[in-house]
HTML snippet that shows the backbone in 3Dmol.js (N, CA, C, O; Angstrom):
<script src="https://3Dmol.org/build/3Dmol-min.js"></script>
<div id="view" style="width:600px;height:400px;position:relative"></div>
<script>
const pdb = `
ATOM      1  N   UNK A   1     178.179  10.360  63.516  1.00  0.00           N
ATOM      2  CA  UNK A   1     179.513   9.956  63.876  1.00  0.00           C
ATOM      3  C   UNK A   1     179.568   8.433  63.924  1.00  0.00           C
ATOM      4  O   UNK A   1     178.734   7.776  64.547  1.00  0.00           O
ATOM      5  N   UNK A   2     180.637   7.864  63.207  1.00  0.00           N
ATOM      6  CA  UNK A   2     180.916   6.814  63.127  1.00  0.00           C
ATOM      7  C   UNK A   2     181.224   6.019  64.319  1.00  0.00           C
ATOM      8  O   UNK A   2     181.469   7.013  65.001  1.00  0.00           O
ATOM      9  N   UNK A   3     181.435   4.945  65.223  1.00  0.00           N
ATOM     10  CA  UNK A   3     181.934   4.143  66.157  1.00  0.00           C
ATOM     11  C   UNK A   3     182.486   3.161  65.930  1.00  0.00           C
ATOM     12  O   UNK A   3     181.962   2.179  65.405  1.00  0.00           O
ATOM     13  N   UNK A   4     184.058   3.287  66.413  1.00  0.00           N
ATOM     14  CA  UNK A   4     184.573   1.569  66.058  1.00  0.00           C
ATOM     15  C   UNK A   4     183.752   0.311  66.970  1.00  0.00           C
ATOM     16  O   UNK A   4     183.132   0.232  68.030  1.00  0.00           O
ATOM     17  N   UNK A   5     184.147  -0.551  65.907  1.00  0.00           N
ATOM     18  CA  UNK A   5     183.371  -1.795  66.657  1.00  0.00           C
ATOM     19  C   UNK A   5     183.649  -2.221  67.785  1.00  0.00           C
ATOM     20  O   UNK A   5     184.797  -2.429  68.179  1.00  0.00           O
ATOM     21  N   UNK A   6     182.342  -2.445  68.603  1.00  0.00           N
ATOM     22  CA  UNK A   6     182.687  -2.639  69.961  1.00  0.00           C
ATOM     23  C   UNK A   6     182.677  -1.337  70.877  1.00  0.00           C
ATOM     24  O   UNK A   6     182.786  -1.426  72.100  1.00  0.00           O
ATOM     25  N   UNK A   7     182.592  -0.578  70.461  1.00  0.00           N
ATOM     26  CA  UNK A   7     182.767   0.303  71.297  1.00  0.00           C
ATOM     27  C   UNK A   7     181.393   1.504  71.401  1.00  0.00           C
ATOM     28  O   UNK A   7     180.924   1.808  70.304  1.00  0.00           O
ATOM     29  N   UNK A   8     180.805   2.120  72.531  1.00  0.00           N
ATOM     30  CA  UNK A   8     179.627   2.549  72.379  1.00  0.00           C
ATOM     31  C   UNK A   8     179.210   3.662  72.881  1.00  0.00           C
ATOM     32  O   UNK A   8     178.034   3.984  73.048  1.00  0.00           O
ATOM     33  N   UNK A   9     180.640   4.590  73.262  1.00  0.00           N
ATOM     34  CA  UNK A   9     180.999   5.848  73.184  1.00  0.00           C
ATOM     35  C   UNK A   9     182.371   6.378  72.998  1.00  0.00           C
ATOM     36  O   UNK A   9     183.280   5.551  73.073  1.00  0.00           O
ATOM     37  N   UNK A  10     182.648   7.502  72.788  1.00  0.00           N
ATOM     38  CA  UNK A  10     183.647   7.631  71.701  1.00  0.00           C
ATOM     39  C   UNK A  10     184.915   7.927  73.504  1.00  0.00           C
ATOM     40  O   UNK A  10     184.447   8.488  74.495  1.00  0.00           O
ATOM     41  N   UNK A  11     186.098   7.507  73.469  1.00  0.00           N
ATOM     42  CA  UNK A  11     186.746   8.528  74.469  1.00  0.00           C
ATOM     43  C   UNK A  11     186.606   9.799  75.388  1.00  0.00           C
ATOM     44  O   UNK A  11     186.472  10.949  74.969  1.00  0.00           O
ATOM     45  N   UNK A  12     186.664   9.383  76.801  1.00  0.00           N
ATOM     46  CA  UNK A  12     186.730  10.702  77.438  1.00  0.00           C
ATOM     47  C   UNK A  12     186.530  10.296  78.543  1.00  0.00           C
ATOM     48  O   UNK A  12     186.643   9.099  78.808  1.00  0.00           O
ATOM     49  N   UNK A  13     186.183  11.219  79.448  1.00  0.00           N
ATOM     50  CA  UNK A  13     186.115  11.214  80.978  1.00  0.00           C
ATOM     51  C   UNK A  13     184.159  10.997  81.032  1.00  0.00           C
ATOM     52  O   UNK A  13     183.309  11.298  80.193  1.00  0.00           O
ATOM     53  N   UNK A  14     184.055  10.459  82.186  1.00  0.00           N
ATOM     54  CA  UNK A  14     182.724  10.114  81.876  1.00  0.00           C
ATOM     55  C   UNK A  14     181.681  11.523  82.268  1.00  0.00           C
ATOM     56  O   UNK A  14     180.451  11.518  82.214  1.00  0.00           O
ATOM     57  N   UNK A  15     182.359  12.421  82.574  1.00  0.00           N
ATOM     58  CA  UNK A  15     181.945  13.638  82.958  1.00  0.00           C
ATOM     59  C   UNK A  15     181.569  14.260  81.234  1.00  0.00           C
ATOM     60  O   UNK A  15     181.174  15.426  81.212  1.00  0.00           O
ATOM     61  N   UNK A  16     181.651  13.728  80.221  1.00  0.00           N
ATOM     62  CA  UNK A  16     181.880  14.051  78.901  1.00  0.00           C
ATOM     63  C   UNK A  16     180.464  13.550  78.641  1.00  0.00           C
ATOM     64  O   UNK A  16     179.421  14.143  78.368  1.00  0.00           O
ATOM     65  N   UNK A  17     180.780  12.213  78.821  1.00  0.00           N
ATOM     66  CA  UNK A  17     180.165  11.025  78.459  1.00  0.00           C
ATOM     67  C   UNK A  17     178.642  10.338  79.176  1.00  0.00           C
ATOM     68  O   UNK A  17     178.061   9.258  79.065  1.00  0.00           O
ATOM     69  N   UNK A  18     178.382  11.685  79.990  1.00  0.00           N
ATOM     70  CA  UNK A  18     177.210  11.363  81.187  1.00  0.00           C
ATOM     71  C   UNK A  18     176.799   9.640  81.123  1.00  0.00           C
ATOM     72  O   UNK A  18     175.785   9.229  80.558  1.00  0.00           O
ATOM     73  N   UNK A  19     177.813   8.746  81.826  1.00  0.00           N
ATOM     74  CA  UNK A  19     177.793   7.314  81.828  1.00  0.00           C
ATOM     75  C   UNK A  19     176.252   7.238  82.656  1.00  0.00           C
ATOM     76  O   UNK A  19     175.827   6.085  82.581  1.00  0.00           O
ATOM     77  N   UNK A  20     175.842   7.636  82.989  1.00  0.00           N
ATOM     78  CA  UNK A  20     174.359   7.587  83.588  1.00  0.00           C
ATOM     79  C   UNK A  20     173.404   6.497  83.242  1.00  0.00           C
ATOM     80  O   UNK A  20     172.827   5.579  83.824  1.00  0.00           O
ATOM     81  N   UNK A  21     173.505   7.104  81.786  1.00  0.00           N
ATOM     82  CA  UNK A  21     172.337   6.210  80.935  1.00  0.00           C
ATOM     83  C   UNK A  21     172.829   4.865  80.706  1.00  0.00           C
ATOM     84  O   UNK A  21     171.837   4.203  80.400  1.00  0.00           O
ATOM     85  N   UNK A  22     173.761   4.198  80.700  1.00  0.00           N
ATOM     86  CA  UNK A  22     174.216   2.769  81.293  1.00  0.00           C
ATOM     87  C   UNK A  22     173.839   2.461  82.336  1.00  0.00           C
ATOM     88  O   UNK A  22     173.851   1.231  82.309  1.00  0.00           O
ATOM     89  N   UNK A  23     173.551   2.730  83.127  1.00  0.00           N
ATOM     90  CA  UNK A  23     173.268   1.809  83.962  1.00  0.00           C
ATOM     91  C   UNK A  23     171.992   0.987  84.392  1.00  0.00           C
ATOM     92  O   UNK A  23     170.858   1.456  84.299  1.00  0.00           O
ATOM     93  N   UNK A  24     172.305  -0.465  84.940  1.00  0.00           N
ATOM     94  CA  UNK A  24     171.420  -0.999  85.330  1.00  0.00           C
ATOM     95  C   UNK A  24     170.899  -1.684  86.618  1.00  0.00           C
ATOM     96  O   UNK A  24     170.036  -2.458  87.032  1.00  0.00           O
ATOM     97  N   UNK A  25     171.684  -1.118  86.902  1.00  0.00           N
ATOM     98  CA  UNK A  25     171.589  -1.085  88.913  1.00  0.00           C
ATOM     99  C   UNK A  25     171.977   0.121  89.426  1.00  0.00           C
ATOM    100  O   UNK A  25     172.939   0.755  88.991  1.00  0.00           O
ATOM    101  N   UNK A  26     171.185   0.515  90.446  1.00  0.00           N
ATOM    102  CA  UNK A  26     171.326   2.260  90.977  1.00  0.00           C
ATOM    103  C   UNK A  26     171.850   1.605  92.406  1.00  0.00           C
ATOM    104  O   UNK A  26     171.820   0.405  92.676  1.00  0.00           O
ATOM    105  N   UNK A  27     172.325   2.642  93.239  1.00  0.00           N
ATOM    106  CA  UNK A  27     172.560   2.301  94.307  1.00  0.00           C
ATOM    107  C   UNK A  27     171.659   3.229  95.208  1.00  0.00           C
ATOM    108  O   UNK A  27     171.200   4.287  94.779  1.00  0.00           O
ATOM    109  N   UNK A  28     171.441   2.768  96.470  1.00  0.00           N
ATOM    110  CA  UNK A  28     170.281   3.657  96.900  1.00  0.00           C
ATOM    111  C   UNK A  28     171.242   3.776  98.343  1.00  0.00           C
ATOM    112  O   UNK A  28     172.048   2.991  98.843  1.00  0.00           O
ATOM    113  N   UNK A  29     170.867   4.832  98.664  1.00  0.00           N
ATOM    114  CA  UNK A  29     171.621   4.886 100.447  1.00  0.00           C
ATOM    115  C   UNK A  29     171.064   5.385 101.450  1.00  0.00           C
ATOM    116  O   UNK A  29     170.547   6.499 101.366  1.00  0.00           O
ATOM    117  N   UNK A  30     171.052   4.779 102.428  1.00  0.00           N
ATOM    118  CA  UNK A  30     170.230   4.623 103.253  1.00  0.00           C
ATOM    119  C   UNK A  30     170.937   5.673 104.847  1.00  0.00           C
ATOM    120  O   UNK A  30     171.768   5.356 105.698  1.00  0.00           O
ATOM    121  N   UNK A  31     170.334   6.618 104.699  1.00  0.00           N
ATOM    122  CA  UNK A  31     170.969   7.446 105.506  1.00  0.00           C
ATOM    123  C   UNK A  31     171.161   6.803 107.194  1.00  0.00           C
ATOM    124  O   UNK A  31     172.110   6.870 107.975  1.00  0.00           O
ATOM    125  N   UNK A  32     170.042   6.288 107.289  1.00  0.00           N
ATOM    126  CA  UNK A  32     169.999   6.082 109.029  1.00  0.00           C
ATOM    127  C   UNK A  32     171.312   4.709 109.008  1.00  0.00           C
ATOM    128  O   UNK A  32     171.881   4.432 110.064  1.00  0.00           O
ATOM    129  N   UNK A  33     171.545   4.206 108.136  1.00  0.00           N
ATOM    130  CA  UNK A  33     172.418   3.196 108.579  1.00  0.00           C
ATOM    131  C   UNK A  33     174.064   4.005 108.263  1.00  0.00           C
ATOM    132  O   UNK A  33     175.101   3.472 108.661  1.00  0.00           O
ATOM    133  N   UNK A  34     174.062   5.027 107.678  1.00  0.00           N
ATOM    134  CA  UNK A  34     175.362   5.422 106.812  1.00  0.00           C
ATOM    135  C   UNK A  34     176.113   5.805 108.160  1.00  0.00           C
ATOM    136  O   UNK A  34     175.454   6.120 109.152  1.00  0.00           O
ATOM    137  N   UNK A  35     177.576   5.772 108.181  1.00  0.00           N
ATOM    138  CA  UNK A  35     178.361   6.141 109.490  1.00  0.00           C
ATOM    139  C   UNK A  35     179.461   7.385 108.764  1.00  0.00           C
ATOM    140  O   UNK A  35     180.426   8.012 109.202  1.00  0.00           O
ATOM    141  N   UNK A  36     178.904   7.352 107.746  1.00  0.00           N
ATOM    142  CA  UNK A  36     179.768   9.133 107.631  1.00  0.00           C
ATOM    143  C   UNK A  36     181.035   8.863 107.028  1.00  0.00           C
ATOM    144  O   UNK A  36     181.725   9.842 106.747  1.00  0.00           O
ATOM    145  N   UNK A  37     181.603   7.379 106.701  1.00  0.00           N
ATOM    146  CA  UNK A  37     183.014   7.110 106.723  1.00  0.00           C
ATOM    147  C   UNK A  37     183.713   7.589 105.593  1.00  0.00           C
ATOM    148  O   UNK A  37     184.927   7.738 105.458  1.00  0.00           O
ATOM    149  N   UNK A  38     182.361   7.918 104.423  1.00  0.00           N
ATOM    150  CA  UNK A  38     183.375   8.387 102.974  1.00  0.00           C
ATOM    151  C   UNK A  38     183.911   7.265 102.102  1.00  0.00           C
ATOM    152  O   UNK A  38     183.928   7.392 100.878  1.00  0.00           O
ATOM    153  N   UNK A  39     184.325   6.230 102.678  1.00  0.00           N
ATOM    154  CA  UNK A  39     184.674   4.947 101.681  1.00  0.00           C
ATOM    155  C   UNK A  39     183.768   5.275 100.463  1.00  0.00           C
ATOM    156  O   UNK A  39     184.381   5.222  99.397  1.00  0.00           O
ATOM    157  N   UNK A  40     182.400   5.614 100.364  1.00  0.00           N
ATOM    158  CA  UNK A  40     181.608   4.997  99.159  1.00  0.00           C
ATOM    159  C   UNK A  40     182.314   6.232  97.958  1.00  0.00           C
ATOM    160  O   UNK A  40     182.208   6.306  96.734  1.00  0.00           O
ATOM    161  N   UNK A  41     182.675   6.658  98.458  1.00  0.00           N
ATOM    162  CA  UNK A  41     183.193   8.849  97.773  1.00  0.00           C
ATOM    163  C   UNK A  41     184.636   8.053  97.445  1.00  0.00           C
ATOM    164  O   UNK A  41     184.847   8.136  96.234  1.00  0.00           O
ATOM    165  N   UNK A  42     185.691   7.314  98.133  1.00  0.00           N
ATOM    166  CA  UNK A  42     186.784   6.839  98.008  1.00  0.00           C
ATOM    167  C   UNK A  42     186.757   6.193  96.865  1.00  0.00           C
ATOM    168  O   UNK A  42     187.289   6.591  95.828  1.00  0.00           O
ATOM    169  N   UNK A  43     186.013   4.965  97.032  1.00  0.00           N
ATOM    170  CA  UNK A  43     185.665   3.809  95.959  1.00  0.00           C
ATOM    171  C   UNK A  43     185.567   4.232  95.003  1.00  0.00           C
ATOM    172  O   UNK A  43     186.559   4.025  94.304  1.00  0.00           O
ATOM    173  N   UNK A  44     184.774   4.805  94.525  1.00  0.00           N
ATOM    174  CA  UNK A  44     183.605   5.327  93.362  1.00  0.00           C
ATOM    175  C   UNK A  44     184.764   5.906  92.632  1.00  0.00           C
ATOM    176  O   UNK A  44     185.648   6.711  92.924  1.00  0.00           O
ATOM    177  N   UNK A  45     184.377   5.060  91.350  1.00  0.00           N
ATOM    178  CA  UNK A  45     185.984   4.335  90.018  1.00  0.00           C
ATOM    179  C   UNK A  45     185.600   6.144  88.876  1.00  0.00           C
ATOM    180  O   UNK A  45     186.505   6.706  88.258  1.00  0.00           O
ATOM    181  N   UNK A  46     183.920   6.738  88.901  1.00  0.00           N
ATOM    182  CA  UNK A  46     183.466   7.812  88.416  1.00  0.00           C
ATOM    183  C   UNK A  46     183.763   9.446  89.284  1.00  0.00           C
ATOM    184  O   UNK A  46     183.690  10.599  88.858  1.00  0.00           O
ATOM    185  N   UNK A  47     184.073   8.956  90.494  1.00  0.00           N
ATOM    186  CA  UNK A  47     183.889   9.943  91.270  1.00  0.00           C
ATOM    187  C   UNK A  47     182.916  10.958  91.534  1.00  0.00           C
ATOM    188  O   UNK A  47     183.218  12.142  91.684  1.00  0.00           O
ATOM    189  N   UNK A  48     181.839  10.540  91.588  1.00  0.00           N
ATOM    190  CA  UNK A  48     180.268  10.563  91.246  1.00  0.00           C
ATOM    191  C   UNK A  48     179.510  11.038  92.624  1.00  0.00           C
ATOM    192  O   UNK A  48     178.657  11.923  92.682  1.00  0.00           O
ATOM    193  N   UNK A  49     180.122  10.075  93.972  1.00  0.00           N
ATOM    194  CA  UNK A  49     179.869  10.585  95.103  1.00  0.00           C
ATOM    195  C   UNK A  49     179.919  11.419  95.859  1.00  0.00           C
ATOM    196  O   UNK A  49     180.886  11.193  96.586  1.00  0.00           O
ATOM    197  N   UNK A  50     179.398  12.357  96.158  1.00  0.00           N
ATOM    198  CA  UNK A  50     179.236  13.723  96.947  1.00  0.00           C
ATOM    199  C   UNK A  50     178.525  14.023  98.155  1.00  0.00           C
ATOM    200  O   UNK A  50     177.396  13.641  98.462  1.00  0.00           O
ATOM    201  N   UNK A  51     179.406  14.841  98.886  1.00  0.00           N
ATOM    202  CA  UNK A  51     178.928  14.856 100.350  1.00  0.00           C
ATOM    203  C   UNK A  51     177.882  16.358 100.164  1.00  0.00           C
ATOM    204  O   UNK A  51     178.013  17.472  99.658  1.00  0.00           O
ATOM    205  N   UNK A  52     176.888  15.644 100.858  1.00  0.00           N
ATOM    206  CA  UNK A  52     175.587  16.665 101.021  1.00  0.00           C
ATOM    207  C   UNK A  52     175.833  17.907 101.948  1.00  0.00           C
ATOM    208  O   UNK A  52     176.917  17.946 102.529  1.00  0.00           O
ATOM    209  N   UNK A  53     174.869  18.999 102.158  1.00  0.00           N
ATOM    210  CA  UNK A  53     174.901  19.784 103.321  1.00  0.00           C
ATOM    211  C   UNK A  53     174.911  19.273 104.651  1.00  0.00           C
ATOM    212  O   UNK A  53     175.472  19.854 105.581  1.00  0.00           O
ATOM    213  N   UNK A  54     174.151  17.933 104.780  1.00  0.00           N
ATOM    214  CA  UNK A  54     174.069  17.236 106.084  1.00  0.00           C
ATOM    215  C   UNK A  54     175.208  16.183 106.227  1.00  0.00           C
ATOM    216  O   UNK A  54     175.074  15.120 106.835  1.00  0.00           O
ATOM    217  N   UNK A  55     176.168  16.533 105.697  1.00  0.00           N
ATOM    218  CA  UNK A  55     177.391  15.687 105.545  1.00  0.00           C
ATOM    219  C   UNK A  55     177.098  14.068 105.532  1.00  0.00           C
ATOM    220  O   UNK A  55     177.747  13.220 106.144  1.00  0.00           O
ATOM    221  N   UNK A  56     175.754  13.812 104.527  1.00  0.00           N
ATOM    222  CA  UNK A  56     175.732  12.057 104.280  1.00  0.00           C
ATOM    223  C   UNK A  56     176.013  12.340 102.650  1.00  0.00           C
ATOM    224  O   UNK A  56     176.128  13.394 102.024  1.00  0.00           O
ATOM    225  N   UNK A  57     176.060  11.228 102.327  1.00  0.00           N
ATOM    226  CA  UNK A  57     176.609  11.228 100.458  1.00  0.00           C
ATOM    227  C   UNK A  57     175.430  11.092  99.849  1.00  0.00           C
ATOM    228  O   UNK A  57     174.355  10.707 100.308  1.00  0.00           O
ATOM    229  N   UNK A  58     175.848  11.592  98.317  1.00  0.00           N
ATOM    230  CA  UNK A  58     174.946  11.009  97.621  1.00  0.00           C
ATOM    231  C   UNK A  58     175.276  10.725  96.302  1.00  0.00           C
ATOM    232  O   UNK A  58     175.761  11.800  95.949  1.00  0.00           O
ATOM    233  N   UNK A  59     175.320  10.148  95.553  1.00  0.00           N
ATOM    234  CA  UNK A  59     175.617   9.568  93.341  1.00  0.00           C
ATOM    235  C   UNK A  59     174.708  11.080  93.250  1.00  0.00           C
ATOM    236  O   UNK A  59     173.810  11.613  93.902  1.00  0.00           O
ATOM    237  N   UNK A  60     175.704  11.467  91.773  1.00  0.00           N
ATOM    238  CA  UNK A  60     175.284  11.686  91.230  1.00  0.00           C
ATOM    239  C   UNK A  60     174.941  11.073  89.618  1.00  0.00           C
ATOM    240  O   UNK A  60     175.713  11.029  88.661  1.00  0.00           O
ATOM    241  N   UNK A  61     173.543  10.638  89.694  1.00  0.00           N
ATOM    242  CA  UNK A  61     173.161   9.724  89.344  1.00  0.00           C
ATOM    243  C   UNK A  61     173.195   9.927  87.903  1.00  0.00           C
ATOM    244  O   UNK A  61     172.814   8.993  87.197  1.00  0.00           O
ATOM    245  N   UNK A  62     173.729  11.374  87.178  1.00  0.00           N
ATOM    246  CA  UNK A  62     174.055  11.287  85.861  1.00  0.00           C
ATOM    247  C   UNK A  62     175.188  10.705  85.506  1.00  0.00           C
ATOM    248  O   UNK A  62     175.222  10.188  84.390  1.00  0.00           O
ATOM    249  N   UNK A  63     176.134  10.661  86.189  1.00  0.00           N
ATOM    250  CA  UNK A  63     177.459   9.848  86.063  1.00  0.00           C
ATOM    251  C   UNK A  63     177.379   8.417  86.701  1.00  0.00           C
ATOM    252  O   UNK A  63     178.068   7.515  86.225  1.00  0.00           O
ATOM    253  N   UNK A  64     176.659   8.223  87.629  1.00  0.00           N
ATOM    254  CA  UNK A  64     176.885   6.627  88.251  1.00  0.00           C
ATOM    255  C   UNK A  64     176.469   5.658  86.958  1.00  0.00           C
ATOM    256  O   UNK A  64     175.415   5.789  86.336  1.00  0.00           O
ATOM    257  N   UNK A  65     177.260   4.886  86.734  1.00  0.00           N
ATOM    258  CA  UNK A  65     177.227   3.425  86.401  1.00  0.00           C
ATOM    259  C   UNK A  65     176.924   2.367  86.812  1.00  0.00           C
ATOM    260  O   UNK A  65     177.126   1.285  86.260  1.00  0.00           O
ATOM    261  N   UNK A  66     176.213   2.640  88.204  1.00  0.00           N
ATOM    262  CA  UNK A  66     175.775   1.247  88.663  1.00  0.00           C
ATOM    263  C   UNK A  66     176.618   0.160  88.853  1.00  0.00           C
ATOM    264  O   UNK A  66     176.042  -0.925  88.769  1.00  0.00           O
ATOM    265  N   UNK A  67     177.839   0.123  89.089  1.00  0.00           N
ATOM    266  CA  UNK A  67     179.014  -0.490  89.013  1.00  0.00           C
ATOM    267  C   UNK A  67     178.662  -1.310  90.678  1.00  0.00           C
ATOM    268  O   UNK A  67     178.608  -2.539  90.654  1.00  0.00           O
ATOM    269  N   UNK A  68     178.458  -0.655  91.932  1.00  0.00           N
ATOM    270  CA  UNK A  68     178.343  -1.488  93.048  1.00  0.00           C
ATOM    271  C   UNK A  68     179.340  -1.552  93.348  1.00  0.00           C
ATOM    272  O   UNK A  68     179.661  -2.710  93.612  1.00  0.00           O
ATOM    273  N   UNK A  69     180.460  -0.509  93.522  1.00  0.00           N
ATOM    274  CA  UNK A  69     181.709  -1.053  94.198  1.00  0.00           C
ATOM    275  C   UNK A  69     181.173  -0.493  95.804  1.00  0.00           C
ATOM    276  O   UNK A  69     181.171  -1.113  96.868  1.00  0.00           O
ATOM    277  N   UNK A  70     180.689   1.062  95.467  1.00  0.00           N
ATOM    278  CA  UNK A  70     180.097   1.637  96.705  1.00  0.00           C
ATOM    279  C   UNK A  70     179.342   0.688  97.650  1.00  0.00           C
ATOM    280  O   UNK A  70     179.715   0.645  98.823  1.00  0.00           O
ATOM    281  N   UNK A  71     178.422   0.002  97.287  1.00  0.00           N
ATOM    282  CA  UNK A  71     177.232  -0.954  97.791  1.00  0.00           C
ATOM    283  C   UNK A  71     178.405  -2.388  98.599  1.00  0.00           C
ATOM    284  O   UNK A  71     178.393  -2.742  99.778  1.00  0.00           O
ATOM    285  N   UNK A  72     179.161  -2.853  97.632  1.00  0.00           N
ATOM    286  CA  UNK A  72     180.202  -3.542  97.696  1.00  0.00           C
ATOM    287  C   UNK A  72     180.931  -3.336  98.937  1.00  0.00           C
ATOM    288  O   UNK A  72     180.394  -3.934  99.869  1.00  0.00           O
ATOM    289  N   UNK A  73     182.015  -2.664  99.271  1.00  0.00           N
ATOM    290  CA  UNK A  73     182.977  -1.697 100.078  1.00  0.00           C
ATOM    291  C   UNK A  73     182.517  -1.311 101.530  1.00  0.00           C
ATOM    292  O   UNK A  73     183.287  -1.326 102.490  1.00  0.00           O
ATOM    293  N   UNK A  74     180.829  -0.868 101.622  1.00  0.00           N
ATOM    294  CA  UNK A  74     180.672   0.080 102.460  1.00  0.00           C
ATOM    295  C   UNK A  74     180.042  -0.726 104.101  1.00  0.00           C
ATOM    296  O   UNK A  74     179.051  -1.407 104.362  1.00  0.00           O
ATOM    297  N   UNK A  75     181.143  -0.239 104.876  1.00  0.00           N
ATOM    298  CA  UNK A  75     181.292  -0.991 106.524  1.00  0.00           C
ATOM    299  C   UNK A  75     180.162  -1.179 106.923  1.00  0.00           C
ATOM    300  O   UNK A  75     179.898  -2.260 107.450  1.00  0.00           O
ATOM    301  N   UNK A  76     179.012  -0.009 106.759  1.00  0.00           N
ATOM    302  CA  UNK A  76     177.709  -0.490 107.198  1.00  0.00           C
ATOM    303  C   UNK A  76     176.383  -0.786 106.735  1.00  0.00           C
ATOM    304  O   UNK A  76     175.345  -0.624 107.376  1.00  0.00           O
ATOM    305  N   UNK A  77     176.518  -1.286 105.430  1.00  0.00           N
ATOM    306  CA  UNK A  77     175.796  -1.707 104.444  1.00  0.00           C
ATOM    307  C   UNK A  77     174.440  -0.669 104.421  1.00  0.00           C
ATOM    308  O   UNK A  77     173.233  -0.845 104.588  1.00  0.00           O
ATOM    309  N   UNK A  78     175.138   0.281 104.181  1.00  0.00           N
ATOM    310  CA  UNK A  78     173.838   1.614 103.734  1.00  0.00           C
ATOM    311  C   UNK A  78     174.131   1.280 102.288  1.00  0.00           C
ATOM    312  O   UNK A  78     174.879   2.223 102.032  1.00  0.00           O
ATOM    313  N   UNK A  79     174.076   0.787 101.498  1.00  0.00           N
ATOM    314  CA  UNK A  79     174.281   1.515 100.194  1.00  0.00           C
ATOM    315  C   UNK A  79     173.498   0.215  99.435  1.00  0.00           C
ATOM    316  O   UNK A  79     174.144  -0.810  99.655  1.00  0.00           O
ATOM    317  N   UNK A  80     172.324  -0.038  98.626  1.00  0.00           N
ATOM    318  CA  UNK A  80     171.589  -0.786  98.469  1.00  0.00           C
ATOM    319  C   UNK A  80     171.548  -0.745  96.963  1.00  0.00           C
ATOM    320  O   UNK A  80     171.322   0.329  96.406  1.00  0.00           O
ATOM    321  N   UNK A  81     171.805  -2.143  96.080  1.00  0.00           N
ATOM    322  CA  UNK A  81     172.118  -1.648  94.776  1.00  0.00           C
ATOM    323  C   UNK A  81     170.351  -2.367  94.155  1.00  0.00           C
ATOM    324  O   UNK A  81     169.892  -3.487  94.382  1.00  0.00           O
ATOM    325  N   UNK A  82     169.953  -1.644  93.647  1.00  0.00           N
ATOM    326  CA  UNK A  82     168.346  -1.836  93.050  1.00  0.00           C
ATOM    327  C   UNK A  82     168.456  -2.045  91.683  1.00  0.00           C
ATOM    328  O   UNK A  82     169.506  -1.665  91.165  1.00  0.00           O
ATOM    329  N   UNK A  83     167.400  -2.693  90.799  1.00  0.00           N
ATOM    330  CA  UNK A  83     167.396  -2.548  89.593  1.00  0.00           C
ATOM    331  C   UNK A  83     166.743  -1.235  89.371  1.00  0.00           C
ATOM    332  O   UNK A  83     165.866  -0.712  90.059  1.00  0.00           O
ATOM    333  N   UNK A  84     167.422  -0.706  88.098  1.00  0.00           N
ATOM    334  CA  UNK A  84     166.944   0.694  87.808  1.00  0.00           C
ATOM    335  C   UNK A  84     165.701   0.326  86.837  1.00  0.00           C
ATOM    336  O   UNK A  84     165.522  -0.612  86.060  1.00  0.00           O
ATOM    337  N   UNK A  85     164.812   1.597  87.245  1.00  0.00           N
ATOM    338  CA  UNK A  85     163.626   1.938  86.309  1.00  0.00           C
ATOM    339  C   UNK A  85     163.769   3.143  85.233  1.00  0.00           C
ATOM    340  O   UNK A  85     163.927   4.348  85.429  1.00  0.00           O
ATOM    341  N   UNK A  86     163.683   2.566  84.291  1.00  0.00           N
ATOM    342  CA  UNK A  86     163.293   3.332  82.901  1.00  0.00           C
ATOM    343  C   UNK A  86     162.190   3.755  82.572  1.00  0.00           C
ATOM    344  O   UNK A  86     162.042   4.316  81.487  1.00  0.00           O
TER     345      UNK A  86
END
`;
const viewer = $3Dmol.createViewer("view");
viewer.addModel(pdb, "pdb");
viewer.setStyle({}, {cartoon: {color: "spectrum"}});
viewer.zoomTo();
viewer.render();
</script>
């Protein structure tokens, strides 16, 4: 399949598009500091964030982009953006 220029996947929802493999910063979260507030689930431009059984969040890290709005946003700085390993 062909790609117009500039561009380095074809249209869609990134649920299509598992944006995953872009990224180059992960966000890591740090449960003991997290206050439960949901902002990072709000933010999140993929909607990627999901509340666990123990009601703390977590990326799902096939869709996160590493974008840092979560890390960015969040009141009690649980959310720690790392360089990712390949």
């Amino acid at each position: 399949m062909a790609l117009a220029v500039g561009c380095r996947a074809k249209p869609g929802k990134s649920r299509d598009n598992k944006t995953g493999s872009w990224r180059v910063f992960k966000p890591f979260f740090d449960r003991e500091k997290c206050t439960k507030c949901g902002l990072c689930q709000t933010i999140c431009p993929e909607g990627c964030v999901h509340e666990t059984e123990e009601e703390f969040v977590q990326p799902d890290y096939t869709y996160c982009k590493g974008c840092g709005l979560c890390a960015e946003e969040c009141p009690g700085e649980a959310i720690e953006m790392r360089q990712e390993e390949k």
